[in-house]
C-alpha positions in Angstrom: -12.1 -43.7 -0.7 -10.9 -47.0 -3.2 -7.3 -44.7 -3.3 -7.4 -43.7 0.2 -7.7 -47.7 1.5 -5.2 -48.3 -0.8 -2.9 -46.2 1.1 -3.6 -47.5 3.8 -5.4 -44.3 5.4 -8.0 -45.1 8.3 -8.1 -42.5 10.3 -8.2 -38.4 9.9 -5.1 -36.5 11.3 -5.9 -33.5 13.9 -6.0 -31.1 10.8 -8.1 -33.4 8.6 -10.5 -33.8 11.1 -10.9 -30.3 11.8 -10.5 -28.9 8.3 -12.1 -31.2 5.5 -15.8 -30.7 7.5 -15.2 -26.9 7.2 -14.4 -26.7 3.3 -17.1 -29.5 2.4 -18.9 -26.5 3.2 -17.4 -23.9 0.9 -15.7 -21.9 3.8 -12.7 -20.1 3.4 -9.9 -21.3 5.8 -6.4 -21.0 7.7 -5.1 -24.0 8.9 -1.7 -23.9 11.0 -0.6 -27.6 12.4 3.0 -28.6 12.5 4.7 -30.0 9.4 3.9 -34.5 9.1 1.0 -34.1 10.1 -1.2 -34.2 6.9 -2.2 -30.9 5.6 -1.7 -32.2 2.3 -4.8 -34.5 2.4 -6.5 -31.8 4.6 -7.2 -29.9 1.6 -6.6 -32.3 -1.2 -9.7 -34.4 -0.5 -12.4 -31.8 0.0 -10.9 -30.3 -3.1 -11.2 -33.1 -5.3 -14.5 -34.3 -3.7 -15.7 -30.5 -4.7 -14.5 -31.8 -8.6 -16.6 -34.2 -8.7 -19.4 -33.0 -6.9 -19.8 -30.5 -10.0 -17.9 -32.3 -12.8 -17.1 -30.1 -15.8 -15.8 -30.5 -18.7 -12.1 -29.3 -19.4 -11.6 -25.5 -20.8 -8.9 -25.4 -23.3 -5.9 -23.7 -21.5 -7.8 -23.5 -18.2 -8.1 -25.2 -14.5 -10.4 -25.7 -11.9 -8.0 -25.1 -8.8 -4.4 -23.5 -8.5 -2.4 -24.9 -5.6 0.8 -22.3 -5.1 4.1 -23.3 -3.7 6.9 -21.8 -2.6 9.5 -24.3 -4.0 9.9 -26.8 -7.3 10.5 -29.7 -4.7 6.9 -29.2 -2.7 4.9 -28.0 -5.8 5.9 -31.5 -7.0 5.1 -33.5 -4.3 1.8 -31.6 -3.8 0.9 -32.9 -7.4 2.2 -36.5 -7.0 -0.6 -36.3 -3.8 -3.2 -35.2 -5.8 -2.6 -37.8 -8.7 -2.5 -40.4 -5.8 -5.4 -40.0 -4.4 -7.4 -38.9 -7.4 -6.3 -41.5 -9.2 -9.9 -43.8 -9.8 -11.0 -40.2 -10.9 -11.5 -38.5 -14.4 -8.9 -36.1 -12.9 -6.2 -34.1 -14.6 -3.0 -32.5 -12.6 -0.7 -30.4 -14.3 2.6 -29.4 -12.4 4.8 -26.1 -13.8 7.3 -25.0 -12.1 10.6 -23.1 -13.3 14.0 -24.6 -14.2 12.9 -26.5 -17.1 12.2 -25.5 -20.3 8.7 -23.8 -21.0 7.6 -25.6 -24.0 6.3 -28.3 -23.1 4.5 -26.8 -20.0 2.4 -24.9 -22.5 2.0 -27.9 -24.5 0.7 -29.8 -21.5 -2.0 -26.8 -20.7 -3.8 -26.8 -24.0 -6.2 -29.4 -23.5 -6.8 -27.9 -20.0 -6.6 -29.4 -16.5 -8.2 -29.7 -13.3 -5.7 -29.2 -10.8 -2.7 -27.0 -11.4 0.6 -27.0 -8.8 2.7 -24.0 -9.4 5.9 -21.9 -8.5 4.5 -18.1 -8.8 7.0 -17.5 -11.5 6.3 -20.2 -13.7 2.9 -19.3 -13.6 3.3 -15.6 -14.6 5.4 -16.4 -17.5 2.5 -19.0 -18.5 0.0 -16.5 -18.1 1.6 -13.4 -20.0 2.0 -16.0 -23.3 -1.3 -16.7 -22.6 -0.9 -20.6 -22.0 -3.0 -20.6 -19.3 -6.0 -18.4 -18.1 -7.7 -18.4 -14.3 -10.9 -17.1 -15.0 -13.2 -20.2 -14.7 -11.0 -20.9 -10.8 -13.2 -22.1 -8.7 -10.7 -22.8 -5.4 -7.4 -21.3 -4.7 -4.7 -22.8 -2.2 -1.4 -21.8 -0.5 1.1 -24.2 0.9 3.3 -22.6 3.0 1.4 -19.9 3.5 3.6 -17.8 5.6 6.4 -17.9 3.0 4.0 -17.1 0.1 2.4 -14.2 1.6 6.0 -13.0 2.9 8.9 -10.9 1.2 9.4 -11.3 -3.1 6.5 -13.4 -3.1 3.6 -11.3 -2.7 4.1 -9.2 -5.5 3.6 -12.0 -7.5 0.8 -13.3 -5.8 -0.9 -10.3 -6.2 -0.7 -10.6 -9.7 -1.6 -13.5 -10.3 -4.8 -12.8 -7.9 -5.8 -10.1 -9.6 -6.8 -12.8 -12.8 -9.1 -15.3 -10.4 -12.5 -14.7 -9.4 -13.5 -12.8 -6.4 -16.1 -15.8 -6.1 -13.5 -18.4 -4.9 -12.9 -20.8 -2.0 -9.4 -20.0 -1.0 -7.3 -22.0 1.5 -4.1 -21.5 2.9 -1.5 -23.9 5.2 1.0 -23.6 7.2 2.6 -24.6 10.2 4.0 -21.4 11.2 2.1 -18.0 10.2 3.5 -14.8 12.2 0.8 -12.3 13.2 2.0 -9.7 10.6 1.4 -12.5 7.5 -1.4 -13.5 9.1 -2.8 -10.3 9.1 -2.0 -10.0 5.2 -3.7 -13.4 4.9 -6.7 -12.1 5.9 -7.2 -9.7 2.9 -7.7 -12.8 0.5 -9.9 -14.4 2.4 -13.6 -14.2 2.9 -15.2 -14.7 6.7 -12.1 -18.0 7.1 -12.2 -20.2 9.5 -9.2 -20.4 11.7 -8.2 -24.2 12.2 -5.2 -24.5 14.5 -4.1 -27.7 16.1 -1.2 -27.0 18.3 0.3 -23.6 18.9 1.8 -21.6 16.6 5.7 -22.5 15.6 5.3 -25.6 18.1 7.9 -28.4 16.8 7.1 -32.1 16.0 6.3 -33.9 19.3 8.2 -37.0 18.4 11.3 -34.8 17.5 14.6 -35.0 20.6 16.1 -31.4 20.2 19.6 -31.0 20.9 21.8 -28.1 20.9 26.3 -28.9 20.6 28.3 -25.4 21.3 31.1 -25.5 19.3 33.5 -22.5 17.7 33.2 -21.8 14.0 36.4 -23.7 12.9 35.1 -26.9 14.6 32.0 -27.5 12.8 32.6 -29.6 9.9 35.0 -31.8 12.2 31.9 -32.2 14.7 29.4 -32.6 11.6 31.6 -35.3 11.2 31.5 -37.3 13.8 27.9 -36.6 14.6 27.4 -38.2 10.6 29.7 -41.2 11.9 26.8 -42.4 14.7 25.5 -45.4 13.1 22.3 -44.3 14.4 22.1 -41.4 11.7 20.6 -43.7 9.1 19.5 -40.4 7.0 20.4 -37.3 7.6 19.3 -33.7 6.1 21.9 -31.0 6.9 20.7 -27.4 6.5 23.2 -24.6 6.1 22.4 -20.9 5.6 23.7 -20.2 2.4 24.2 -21.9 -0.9 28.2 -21.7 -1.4 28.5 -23.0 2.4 26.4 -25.7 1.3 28.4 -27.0 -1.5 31.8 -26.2 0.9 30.3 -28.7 3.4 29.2 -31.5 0.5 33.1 -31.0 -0.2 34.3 -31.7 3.1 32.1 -34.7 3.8 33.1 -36.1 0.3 36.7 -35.9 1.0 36.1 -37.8 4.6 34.4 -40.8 2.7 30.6 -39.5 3.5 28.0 -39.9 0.9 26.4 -36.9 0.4 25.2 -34.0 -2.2 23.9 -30.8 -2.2 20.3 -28.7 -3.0 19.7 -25.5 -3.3 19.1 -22.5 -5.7 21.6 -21.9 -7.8 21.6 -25.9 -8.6 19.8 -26.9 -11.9 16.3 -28.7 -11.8 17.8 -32.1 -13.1 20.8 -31.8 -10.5 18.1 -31.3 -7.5 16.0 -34.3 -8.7 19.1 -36.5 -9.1 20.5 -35.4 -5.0 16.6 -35.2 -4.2 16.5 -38.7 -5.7 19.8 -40.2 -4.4 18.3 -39.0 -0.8 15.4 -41.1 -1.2 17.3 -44.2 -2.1 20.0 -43.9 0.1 22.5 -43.8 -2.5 23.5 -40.3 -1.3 22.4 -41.2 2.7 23.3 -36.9 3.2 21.7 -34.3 1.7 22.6 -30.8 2.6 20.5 -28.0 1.9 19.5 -24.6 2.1 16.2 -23.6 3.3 14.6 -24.1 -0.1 14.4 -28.0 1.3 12.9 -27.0 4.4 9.3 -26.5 2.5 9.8 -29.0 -0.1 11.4 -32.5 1.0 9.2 -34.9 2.3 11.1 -38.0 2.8 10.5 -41.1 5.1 13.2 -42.2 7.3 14.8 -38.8 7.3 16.5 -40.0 10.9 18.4 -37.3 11.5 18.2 -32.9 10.7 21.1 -31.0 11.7 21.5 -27.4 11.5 25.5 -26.9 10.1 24.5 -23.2 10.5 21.2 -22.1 12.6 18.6 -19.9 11.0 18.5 -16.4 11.2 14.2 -16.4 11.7 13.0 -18.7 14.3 10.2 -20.3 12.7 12.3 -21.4 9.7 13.7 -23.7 12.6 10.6 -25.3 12.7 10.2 -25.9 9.1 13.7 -27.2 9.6 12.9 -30.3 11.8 10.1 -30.9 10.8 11.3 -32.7 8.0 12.5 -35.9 10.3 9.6 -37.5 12.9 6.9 -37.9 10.0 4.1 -40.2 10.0 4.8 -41.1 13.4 8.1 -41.6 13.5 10.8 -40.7 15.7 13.6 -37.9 14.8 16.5 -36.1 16.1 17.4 -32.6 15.6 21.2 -31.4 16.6 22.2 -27.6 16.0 25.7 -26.8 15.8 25.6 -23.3 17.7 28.6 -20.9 17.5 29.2 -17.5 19.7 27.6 -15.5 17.1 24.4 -17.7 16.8 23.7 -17.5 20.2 21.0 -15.1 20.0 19.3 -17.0 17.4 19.5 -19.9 19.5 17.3 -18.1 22.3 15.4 -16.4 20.0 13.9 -19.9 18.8 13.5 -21.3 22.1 11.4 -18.4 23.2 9.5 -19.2 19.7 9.0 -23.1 20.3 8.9 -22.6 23.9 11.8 -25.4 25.1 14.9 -25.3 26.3 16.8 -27.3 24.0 18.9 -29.9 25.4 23.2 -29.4 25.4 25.2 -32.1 24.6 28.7 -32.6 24.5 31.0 -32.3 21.7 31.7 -36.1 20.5 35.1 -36.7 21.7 35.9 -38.6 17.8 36.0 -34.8 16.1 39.2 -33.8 18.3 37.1 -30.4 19.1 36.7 -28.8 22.1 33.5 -27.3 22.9 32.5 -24.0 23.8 31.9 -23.7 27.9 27.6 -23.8 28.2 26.7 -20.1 28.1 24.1 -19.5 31.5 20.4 -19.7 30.8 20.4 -15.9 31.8 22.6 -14.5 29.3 20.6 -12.9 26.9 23.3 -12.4 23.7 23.4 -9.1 21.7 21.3 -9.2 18.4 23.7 -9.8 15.6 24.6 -6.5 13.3 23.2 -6.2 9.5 20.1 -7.2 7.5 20.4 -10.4 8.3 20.6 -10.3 12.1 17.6 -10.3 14.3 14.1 -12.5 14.4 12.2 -12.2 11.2 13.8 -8.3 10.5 13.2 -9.0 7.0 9.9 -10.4 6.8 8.5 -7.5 8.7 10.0 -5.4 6.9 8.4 -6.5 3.8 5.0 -7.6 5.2 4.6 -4.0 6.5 4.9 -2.8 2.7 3.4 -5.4 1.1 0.2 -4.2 3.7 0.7 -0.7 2.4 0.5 -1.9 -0.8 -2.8 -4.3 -0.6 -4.7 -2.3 2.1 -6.9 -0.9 -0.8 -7.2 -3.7 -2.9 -9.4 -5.7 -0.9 -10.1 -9.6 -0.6 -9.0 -10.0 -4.2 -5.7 -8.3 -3.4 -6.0 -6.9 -6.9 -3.3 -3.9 -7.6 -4.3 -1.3 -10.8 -4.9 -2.8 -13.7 -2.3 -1.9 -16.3 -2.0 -3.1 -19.7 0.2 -2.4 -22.4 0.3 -0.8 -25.7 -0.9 -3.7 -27.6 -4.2 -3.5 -25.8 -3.4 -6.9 -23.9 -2.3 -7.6 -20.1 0.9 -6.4 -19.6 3.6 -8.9 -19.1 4.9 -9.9 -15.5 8.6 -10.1 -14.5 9.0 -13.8 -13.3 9.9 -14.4 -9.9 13.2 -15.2 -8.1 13.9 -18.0 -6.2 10.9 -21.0 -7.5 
């Protein structure tokens, strides 16, 4: 309570309010509530008011609770949380996260911690060198829940559930979570409670969602111009993949904008430094993949614009959701092409809204595309790629062929090797 006054906390969110009640009791739960709205604390506090409820000493290579994220950039804020508000509390937090080197993350997890924020593949490299063992959890919890439980992620998880308890608490959060992955959720939980505070893939309230039609070849000129407003005081620009997001960095550099780029196939130290730069304003721009959709959360983001629109509709809500926090105001402009225009519907039938057209600013010397008619209902786009979530179900309908006998533990056949011991996991892409 001494950390939370210092923060300046007084009252409980919607999600707080409904969810910290629930796991003071031990319950199982899955919360959905849109993204700024303090799911964080929702299962931070109960969590460390569970620690010292029951205080334990330290196990040598062992912790109390695993939080799993689906990015480096949230599994570190989800730790900087925890050390904030724990911090008038005998609490260790460990962060380990891939990108770095492994050393000193074992180093770090020999005396043993409380809390431990990890990537899944981090975590299964820790494990098979036996760094760090989850026998004595006592509470697991998934950020992002719809992206852990979805494609090359819940082999992994599987794994590493297959080491905890049965006997756990287990939480998971989200602000989006499909009916498929919810489904899937339900096999490691026990009895949950459901806590959702607005509907499912709703967007931030405070949040002015606009839509600019403009061709292919006239994006960057219209990004442009739209980065020129001197209302965009910070502005995160999300394109779909990571080669068109390091194109777009060097077009805005070579027009005199400040900006850098995050995404996957940057190193850890070059995503802190943009991830920092952001923060301070030294680099006002930051242009991302969707890899910062789950992991930035930065005040005074003023501004998200969508260079390139996603290809699932509720990644669009993970999207904006990264401008409009803790109260604020936000604006969200989508560059739409005539090839995204079935993604473009395909969202607004997910959030519900018609998203408001403007014009194309008359500075980037582009003309726009004419308004297509509220009727027309475009052809799905060809390929894997094309089509509302076509991947995800396609992999939550085999990863629920592949957990459907496992039970709540989700726990595949034990194999081990040779040697007698556990047999090592493959690390996971994309952490």
């Amino acid at each position: 309570m001494k950390a939370l006054t210092q923060q300046g906390y007084d009252e409980p969110t919607p999600i707080q309010t409904q969810a910290i009640p629930e796991l003071l009791k031990d319950r199982d739960l899955l919360g959905i509530a849109q993204t700024g709205t303090g799911k964080t604390a929702a299962f931070a506090l109960p969590t460390l008011n569970k620690l010292l409820a029951s205080r334990r000493s330290r196990q040598r290579g062992a912790t109390r609770v695993l939080v799993l994220a689906p990015t480096r950039e949230l599994a570190g804020q989800i730790a900087d949380s925890f050390r904030l508000y724990s911090q008038f509390m005998d609490c260790v937090t460990q962060t380990v996260f891939g990108g770095v080197k492994i050393g000193h993350q074992i180093r770090s997890l020999q005396k043993g911690t409380d809390i431990l924020v990890a990537t899944p593949g981090r975590l299964l490299d820790l494990m098979s060198q036996g760094a760090v063992t989850l026998e004595a959890l006592e509470v697991l919890i998934l950020d992002e829940a719809d992206q852990m439980l979805d494609m090359g992620f819940i082999h992994d998880l599987n794994k590493i559930v297959a080491a905890i308890p049965d006997e756990r608490q287990t939480l998971m959060f989200s602000a989006t979570m499909p009916k498929l992955i919810s489904d899937l959720a339900q096999r490691f939980l026990r009895d949950p409670v459901r806590v959702s505070i607005t509907p499912e893939s709703t967007t931030a309230e405070r949040v002015e969602q606009s839509v600019i039609h403009v061709g292919k070849n006239g994006k960057l000129a219209v990004l442009g111009a739209v980065l020129s407003d001197p209302s965009v005081e910070r502005a995160l620009v999300f394109a779909r993949t990571k080669h068109g997001a390091d194109a777009v960095v060097r077009k805005l550099l070579a027009t005199g904008h400040k900006a850098a780029a995050i995404h996957g196939n940057k190193s850890q130290p070059q995503r802190m430094r943009a991830l920092e730069a952001f923060k301070a304003g030294t680099s006002p721009i930051l242009v991302a993949t969707d890899i910062a959709a789950r992991g930035i959360d930065v005040d005074g983001v003023s501004h998200v614009i969508n260079f390139e629109m996603p290809n699932i509709a509720e990644q669009y809500v993970h999207r904006i959701g990264r401008t409009a926090r803790a109260g604020r105001m936000g604006q969200a402009v989508s560059l739409v092409a005539e090839d995204e225009l079935y993604y473009l519907r395909d969202i607004e039938r997910t959030i519900r809204i018609d998203l408001d057209v403007l014009p194309v600013p008359a500075s980037s010397g582009v003309e726009g595309l004419p308004v297509p008619d509220r009727s027309f209902r475009p052809p799905k786009p060809k390929g894997p790629a094309g089509g509302r979530g076509s991947n995800r179900r396609s992999s939550a309908k085999s990863s629920n062929q592949k957990t459907r006998s496992h039970g709540r533990s989700g726990r595949p056949p034990s194999r081990r090797s040779k040697s007698g011991g556990k047999a090592r996991a493959p690390a996971a892409g994309g952490a």
